[in-house]
PyMOL Python script that loads the backbone (N, CA, C, O; Angstrom):
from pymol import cmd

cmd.read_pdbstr("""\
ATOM      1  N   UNK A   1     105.959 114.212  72.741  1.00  0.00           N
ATOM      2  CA  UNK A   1     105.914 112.815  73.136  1.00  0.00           C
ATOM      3  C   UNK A   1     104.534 112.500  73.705  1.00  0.00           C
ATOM      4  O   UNK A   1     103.818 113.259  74.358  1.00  0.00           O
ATOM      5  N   UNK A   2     104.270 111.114  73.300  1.00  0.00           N
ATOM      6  CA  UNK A   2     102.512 110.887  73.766  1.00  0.00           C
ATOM      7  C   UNK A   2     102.869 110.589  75.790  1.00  0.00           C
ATOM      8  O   UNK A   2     103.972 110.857  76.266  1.00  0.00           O
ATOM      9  N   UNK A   3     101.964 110.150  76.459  1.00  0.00           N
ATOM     10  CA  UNK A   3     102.055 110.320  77.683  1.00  0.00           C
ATOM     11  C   UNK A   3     102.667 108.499  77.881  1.00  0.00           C
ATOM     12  O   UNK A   3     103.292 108.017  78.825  1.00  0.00           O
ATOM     13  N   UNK A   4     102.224 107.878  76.692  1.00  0.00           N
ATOM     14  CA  UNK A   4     102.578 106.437  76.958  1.00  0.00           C
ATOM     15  C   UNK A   4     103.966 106.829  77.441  1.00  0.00           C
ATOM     16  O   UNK A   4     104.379 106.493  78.550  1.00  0.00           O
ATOM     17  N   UNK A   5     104.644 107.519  76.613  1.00  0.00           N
ATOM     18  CA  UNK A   5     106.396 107.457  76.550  1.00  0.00           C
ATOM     19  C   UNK A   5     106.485 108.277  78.266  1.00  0.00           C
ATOM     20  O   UNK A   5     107.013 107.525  79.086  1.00  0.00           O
ATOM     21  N   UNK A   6     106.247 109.024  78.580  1.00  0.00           N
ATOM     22  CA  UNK A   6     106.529 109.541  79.209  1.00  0.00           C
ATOM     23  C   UNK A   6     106.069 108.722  80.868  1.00  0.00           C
ATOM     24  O   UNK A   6     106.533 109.215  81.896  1.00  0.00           O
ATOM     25  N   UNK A   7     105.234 107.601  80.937  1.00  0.00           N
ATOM     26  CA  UNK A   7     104.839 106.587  81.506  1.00  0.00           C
ATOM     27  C   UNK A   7     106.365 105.508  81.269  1.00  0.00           C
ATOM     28  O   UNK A   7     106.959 104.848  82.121  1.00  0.00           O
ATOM     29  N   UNK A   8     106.571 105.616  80.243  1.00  0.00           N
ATOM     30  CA  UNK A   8     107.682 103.859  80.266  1.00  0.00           C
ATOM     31  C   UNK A   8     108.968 104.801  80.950  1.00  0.00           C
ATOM     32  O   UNK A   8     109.776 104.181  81.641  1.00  0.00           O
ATOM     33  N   UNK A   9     109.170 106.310  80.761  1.00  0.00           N
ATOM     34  CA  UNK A   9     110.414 106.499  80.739  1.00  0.00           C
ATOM     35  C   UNK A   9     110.155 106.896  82.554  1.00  0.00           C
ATOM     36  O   UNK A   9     111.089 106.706  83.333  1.00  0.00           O
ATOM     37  N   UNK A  10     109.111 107.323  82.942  1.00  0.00           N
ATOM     38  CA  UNK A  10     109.141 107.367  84.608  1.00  0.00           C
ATOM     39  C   UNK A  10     109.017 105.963  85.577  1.00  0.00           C
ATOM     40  O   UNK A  10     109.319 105.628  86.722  1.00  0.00           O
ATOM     41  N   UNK A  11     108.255 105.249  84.144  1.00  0.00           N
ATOM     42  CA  UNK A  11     108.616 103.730  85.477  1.00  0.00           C
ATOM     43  C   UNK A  11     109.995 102.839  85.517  1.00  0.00           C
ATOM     44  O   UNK A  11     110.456 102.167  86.440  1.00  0.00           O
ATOM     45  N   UNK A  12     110.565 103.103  83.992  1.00  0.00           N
ATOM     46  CA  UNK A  12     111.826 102.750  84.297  1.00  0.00           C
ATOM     47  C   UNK A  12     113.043 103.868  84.997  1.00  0.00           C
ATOM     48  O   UNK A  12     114.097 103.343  85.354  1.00  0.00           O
ATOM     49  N   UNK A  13     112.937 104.894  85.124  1.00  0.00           N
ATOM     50  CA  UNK A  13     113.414 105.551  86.136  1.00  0.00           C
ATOM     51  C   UNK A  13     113.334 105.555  87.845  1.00  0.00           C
ATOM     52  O   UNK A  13     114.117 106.021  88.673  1.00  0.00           O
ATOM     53  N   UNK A  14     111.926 104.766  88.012  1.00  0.00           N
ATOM     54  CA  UNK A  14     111.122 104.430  89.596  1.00  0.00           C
ATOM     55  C   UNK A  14     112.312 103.117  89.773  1.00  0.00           C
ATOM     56  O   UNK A  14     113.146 103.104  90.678  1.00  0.00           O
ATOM     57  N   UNK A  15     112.161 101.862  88.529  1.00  0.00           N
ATOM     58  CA  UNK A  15     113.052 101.104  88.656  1.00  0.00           C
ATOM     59  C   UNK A  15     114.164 100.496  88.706  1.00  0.00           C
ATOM     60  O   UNK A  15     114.536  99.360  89.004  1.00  0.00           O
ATOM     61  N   UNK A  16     114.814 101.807  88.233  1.00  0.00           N
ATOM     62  CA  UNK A  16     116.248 101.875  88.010  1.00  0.00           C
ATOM     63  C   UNK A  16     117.071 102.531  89.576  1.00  0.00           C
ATOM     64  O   UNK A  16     118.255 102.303  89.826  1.00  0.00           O
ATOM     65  N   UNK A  17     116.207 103.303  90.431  1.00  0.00           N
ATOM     66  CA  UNK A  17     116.276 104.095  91.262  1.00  0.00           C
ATOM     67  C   UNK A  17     115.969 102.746  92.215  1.00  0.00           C
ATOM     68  O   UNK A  17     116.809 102.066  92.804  1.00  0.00           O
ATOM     69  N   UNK A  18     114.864 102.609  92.195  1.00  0.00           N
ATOM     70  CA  UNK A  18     114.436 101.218  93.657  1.00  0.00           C
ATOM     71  C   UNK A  18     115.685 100.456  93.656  1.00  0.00           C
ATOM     72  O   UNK A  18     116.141 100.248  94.780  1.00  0.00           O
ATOM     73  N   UNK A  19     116.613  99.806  92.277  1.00  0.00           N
ATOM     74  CA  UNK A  19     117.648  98.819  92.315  1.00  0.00           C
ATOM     75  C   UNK A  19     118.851  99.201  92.892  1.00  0.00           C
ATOM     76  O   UNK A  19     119.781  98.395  92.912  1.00  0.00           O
ATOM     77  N   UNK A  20     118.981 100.403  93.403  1.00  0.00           N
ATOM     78  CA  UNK A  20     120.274 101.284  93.512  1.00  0.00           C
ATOM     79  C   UNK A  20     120.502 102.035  92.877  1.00  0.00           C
ATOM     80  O   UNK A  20     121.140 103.000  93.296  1.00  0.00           O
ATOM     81  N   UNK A  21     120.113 101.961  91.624  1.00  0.00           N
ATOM     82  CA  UNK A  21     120.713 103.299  90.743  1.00  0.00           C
ATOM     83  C   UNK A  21     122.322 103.888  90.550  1.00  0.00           C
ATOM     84  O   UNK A  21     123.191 103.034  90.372  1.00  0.00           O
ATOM     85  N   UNK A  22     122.583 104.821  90.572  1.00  0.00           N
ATOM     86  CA  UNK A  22     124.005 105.032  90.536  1.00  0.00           C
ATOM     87  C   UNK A  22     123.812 106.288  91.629  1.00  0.00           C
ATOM     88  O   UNK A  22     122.821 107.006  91.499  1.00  0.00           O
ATOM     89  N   UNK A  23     124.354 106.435  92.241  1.00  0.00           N
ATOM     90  CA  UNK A  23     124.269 107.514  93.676  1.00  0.00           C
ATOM     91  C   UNK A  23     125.102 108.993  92.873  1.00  0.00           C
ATOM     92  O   UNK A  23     126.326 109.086  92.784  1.00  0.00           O
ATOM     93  N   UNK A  24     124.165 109.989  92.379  1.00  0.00           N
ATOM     94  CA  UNK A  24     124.337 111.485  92.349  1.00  0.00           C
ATOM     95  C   UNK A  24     124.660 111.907  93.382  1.00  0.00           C
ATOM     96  O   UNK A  24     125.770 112.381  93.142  1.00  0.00           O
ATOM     97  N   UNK A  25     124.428 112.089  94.528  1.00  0.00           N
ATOM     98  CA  UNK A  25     124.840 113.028  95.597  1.00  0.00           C
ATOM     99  C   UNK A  25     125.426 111.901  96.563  1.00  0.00           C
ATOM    100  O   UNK A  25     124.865 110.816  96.719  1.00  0.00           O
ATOM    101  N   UNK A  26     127.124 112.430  97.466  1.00  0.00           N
ATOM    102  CA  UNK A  26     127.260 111.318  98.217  1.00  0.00           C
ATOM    103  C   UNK A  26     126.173 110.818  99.442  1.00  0.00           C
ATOM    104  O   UNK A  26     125.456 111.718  99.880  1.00  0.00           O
ATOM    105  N   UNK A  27     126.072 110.052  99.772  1.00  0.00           N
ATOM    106  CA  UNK A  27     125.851 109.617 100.427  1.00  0.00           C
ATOM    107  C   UNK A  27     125.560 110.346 102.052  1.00  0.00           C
ATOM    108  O   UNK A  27     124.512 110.228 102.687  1.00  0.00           O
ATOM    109  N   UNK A  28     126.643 111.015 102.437  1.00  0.00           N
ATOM    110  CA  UNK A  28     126.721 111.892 103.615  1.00  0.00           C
ATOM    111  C   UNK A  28     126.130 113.236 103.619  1.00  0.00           C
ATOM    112  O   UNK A  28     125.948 113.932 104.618  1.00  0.00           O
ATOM    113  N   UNK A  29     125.804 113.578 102.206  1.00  0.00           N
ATOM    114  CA  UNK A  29     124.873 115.089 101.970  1.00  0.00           C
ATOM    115  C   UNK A  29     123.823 114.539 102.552  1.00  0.00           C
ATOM    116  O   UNK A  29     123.402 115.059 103.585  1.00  0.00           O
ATOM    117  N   UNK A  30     123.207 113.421 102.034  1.00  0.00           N
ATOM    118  CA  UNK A  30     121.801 113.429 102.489  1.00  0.00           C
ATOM    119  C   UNK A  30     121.315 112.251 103.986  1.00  0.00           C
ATOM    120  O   UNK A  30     120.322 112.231 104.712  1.00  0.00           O
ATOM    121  N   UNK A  31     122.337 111.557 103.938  1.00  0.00           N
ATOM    122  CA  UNK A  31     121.713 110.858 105.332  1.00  0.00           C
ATOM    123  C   UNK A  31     123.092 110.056 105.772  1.00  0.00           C
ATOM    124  O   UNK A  31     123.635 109.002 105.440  1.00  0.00           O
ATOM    125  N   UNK A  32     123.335 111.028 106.611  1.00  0.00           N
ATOM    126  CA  UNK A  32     124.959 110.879 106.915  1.00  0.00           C
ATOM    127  C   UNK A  32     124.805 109.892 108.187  1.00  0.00           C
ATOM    128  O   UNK A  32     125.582 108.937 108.163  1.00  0.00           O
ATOM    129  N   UNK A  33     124.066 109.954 109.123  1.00  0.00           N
ATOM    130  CA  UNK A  33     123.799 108.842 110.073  1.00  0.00           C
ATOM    131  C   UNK A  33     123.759 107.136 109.682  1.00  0.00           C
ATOM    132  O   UNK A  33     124.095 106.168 110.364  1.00  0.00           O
ATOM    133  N   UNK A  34     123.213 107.218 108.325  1.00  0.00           N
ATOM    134  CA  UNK A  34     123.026 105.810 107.920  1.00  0.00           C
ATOM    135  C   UNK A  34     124.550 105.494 106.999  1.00  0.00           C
ATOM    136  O   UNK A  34     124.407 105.204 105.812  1.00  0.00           O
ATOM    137  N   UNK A  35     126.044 105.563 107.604  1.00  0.00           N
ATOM    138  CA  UNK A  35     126.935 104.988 106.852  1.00  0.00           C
ATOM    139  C   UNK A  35     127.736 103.950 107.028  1.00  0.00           C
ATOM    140  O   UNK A  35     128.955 103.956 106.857  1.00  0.00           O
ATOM    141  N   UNK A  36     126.850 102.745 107.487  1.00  0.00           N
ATOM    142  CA  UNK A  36     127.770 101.455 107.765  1.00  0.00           C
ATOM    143  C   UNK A  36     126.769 100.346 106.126  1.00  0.00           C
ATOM    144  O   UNK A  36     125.633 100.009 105.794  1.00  0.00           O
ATOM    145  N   UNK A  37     128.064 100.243 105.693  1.00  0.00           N
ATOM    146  CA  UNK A  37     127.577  99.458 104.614  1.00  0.00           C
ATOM    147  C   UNK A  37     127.416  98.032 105.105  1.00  0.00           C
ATOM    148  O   UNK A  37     128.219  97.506 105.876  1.00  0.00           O
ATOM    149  N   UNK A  38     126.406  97.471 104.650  1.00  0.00           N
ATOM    150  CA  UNK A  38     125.870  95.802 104.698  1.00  0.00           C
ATOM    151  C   UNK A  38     126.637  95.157 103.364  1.00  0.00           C
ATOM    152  O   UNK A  38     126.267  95.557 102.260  1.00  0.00           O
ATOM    153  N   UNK A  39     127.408  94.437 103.427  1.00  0.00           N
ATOM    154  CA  UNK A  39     128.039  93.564 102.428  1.00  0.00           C
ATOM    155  C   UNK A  39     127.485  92.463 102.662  1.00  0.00           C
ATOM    156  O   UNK A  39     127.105  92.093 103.773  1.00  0.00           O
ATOM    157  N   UNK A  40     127.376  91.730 101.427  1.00  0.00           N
ATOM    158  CA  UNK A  40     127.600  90.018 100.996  1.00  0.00           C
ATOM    159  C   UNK A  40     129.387  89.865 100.730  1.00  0.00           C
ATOM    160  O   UNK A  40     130.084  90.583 100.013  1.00  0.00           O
ATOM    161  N   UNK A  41     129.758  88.837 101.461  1.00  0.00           N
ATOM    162  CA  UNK A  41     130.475  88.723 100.410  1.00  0.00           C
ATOM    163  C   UNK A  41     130.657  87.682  99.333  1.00  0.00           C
ATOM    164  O   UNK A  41     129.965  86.664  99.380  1.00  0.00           O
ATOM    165  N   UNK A  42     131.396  87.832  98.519  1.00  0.00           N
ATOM    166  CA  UNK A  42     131.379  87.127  97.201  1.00  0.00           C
ATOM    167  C   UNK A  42     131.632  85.711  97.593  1.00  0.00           C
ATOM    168  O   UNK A  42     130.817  84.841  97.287  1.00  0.00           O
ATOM    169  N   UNK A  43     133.027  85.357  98.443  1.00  0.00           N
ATOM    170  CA  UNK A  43     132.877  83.769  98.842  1.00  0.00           C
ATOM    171  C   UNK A  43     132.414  83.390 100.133  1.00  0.00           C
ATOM    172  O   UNK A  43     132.982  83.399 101.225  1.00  0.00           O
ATOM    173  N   UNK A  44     131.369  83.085  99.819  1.00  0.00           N
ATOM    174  CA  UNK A  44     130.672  82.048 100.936  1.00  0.00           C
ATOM    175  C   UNK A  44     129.090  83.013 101.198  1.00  0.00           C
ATOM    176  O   UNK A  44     128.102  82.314 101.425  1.00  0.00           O
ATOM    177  N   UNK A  45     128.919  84.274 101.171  1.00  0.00           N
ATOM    178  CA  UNK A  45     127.238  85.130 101.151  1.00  0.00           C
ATOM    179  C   UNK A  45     127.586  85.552 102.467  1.00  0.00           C
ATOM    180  O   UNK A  45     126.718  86.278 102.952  1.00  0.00           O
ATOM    181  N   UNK A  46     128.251  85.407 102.970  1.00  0.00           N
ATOM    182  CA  UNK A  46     128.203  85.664 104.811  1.00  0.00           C
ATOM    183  C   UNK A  46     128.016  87.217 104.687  1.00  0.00           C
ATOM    184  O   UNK A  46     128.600  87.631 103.686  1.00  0.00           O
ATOM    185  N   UNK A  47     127.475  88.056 105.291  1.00  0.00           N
ATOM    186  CA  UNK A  47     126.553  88.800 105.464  1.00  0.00           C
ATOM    187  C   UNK A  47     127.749  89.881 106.848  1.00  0.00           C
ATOM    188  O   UNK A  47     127.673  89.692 108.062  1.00  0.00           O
ATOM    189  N   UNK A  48     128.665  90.868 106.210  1.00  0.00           N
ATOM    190  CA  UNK A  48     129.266  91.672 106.985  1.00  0.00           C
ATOM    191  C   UNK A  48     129.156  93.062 106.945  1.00  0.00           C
ATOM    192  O   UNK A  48     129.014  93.700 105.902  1.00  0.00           O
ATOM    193  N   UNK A  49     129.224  93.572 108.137  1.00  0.00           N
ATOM    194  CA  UNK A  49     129.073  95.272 107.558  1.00  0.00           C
ATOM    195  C   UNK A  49     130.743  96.130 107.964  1.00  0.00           C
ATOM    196  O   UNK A  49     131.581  95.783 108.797  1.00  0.00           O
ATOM    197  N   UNK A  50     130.754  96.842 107.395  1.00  0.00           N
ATOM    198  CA  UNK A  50     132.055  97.775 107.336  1.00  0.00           C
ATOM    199  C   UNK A  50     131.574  99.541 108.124  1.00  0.00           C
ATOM    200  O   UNK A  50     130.696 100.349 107.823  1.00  0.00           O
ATOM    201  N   UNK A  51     132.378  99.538 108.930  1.00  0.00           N
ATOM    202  CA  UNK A  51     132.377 101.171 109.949  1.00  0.00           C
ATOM    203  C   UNK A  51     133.269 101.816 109.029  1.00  0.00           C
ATOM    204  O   UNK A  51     134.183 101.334 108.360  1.00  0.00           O
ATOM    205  N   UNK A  52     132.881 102.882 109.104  1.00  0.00           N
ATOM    206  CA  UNK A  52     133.732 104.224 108.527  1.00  0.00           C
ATOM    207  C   UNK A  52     135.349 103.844 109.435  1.00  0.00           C
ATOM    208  O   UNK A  52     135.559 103.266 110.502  1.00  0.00           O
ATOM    209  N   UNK A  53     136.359 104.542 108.320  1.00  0.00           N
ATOM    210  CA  UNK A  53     137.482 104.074 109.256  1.00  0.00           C
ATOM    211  C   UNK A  53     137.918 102.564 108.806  1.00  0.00           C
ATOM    212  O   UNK A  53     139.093 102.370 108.496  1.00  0.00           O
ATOM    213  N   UNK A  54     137.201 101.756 108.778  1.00  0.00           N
ATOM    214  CA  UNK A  54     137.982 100.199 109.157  1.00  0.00           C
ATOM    215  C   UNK A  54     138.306 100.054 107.600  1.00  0.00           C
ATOM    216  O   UNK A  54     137.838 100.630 106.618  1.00  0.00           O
ATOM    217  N   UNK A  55     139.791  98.557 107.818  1.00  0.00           N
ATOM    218  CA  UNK A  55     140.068  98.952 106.090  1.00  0.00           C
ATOM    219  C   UNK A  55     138.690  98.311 105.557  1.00  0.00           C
ATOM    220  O   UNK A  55     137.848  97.676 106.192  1.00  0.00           O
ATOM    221  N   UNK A  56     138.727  98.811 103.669  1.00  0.00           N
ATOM    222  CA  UNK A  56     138.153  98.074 102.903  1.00  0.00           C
ATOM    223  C   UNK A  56     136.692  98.855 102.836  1.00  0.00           C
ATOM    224  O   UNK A  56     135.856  98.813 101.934  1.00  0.00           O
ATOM    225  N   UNK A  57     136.652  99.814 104.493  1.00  0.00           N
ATOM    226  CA  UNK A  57     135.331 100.810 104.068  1.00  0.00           C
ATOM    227  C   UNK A  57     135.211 101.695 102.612  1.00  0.00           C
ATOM    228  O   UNK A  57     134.247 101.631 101.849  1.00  0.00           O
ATOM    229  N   UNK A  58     136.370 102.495 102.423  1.00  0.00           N
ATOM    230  CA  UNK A  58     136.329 103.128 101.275  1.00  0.00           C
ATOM    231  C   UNK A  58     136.243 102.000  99.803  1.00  0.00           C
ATOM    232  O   UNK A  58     135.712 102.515  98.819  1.00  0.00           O
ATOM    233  N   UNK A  59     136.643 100.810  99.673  1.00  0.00           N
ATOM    234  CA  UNK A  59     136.539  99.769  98.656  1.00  0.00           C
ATOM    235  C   UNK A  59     135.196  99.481  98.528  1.00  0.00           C
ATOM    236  O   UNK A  59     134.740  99.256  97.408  1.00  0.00           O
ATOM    237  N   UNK A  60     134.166  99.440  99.972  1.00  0.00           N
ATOM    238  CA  UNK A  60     133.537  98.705  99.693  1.00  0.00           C
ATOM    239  C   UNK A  60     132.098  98.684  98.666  1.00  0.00           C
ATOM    240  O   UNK A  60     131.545  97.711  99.179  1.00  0.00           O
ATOM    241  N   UNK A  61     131.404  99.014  97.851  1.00  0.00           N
ATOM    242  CA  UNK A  61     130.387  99.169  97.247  1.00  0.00           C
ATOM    243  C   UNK A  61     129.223  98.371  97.288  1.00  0.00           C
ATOM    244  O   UNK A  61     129.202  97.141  97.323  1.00  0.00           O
ATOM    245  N   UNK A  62     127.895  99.425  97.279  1.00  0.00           N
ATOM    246  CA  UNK A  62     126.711  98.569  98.031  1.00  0.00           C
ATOM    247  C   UNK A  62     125.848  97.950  96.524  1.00  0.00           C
ATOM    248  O   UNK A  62     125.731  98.689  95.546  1.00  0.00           O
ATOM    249  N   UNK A  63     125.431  96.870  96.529  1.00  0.00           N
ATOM    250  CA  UNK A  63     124.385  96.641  95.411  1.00  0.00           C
ATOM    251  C   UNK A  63     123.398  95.848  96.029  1.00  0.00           C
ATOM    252  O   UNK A  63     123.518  94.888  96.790  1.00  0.00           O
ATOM    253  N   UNK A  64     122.088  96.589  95.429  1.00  0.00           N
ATOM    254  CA  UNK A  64     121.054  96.435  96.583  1.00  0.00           C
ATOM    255  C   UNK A  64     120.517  94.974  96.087  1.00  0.00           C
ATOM    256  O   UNK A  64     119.701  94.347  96.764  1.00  0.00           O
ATOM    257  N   UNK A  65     121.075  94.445  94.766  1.00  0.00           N
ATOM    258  CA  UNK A  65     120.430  93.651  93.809  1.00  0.00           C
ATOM    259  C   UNK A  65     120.841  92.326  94.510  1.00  0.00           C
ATOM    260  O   UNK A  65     119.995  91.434  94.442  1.00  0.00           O
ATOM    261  N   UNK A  66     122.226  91.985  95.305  1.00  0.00           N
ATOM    262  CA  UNK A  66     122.612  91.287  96.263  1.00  0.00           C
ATOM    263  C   UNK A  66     122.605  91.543  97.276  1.00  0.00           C
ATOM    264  O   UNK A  66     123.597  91.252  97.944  1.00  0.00           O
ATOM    265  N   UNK A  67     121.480  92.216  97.896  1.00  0.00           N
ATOM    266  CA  UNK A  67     120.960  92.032  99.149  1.00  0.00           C
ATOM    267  C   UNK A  67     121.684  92.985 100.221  1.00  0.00           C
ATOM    268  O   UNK A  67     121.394  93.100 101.411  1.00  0.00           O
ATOM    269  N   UNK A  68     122.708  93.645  99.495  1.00  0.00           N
ATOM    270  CA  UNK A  68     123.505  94.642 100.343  1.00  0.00           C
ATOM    271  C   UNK A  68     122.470  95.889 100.965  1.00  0.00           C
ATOM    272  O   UNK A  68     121.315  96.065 100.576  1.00  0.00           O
ATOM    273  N   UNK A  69     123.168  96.705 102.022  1.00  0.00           N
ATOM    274  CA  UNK A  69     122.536  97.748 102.412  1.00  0.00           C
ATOM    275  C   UNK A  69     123.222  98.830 103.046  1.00  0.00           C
ATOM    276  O   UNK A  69     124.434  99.015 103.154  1.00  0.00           O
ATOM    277  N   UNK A  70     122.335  99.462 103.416  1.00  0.00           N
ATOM    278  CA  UNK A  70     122.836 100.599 104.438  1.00  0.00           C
ATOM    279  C   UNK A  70     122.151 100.522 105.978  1.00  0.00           C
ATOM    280  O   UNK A  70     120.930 100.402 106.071  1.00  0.00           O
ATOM    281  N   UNK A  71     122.879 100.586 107.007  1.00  0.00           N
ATOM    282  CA  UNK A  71     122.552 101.062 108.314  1.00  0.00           C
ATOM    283  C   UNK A  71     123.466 101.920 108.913  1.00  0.00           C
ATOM    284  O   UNK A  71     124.664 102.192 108.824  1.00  0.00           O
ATOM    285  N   UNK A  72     122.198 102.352 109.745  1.00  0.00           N
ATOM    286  CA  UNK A  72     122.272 103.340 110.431  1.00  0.00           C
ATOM    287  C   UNK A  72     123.138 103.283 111.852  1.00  0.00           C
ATOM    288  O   UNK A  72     124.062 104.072 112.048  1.00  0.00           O
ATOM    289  N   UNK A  73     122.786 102.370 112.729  1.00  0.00           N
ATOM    290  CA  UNK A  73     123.777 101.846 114.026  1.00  0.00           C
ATOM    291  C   UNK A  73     124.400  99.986 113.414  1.00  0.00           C
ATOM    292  O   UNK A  73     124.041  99.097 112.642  1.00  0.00           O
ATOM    293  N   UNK A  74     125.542 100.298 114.425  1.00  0.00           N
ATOM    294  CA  UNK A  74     125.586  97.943 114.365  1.00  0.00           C
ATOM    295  C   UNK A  74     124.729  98.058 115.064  1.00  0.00           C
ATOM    296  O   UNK A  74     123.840  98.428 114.296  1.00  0.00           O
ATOM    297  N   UNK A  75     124.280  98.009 116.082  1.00  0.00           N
ATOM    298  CA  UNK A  75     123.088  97.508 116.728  1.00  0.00           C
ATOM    299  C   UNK A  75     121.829  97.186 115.811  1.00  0.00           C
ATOM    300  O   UNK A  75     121.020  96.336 116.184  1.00  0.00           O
ATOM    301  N   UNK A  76     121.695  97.742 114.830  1.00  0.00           N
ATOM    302  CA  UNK A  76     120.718  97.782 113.958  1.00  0.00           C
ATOM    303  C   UNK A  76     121.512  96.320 112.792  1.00  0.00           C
ATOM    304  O   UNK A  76     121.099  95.188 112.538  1.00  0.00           O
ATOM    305  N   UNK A  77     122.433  96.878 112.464  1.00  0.00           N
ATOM    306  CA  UNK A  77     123.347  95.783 111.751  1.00  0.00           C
ATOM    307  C   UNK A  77     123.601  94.409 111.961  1.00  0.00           C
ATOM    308  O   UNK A  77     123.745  93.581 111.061  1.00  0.00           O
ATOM    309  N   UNK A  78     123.675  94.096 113.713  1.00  0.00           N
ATOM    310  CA  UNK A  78     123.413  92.681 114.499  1.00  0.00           C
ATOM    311  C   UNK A  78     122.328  92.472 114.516  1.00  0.00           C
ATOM    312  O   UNK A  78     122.104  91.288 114.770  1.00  0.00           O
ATOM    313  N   UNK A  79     121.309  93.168 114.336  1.00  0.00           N
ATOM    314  CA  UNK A  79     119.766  93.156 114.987  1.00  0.00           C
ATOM    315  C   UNK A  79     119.204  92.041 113.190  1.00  0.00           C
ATOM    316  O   UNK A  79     118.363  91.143 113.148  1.00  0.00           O
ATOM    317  N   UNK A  80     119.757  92.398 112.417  1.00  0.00           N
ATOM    318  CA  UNK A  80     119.202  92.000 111.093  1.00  0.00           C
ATOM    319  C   UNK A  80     119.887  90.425 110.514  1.00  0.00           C
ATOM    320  O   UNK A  80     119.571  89.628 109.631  1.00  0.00           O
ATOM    321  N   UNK A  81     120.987  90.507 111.554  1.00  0.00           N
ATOM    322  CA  UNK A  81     122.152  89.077 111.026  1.00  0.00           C
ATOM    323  C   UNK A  81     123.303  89.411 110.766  1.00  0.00           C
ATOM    324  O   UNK A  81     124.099  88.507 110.513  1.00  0.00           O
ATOM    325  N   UNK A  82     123.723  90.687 110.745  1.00  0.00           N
ATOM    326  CA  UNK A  82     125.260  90.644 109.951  1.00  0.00           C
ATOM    327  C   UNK A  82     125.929  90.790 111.223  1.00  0.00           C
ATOM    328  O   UNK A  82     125.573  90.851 112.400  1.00  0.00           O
ATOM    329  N   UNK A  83     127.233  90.833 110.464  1.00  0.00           N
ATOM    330  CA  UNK A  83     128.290  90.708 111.855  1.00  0.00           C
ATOM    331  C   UNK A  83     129.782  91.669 111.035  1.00  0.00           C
ATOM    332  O   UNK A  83     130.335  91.605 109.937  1.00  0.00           O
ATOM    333  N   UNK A  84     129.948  92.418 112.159  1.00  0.00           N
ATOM    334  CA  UNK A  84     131.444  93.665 111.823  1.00  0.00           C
ATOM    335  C   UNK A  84     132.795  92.758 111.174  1.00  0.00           C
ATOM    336  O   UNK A  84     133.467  91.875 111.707  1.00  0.00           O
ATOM    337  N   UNK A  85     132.878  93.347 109.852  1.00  0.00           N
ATOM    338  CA  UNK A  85     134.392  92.854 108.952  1.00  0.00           C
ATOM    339  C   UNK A  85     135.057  92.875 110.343  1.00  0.00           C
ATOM    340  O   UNK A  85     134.842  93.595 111.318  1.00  0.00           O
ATOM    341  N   UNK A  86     135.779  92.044 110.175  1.00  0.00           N
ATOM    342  CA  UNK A  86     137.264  91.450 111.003  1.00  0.00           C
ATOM    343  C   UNK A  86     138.669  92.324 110.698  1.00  0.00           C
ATOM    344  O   UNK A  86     139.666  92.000 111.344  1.00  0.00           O
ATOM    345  N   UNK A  87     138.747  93.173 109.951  1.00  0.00           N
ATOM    346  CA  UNK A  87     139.862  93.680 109.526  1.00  0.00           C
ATOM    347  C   UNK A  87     140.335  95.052 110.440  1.00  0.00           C
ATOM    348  O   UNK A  87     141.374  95.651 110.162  1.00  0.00           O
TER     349      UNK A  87
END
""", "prot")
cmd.dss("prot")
cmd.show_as("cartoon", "prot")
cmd.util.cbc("prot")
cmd.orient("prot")
């Protein structure tokens, strides 16, 4: 393969990875401190995060493409705008 190819196939791998990608290793192998997910949700954008434990944590899935995330403390989680699911 010329190096062009090997250029398109590492920057779309850089970009496929920056968007979220699909997560190979869970989550808790590698940075187990950071597991409170940042949700949108679907009606209305309001901006909630989910604690390990509370329902709907195991449902919930992050896409970074809607602005979702990961933190590390709520304190960090209030500090940015969101506010703890109600459930």
């Amino acid at each position: 393969m010329s190096n062009f190819t090997y250029l398109v196939i590492g920057a779309s791998l850089t970009s496929f990875l920056a968007m979220g990608g699909y997560s190979l290793v869970p989550r808790a192998l590698y940075d187990p401190a950071c597991n409170i997910k940042g949700n949108v949700s679907h009606n209305g954008g309001q901006k909630i995060y989910h604690v390990p434990g509370q329902h709907y944590y195991e449902d919930t899935r992050i896409t970074y493409t809607r602005g979702e995330r990961w933190f590390c403390s709520e304190s960090d989680a209030q500090a940015a705008g969101w506010r703890r699911a109600g459930y």
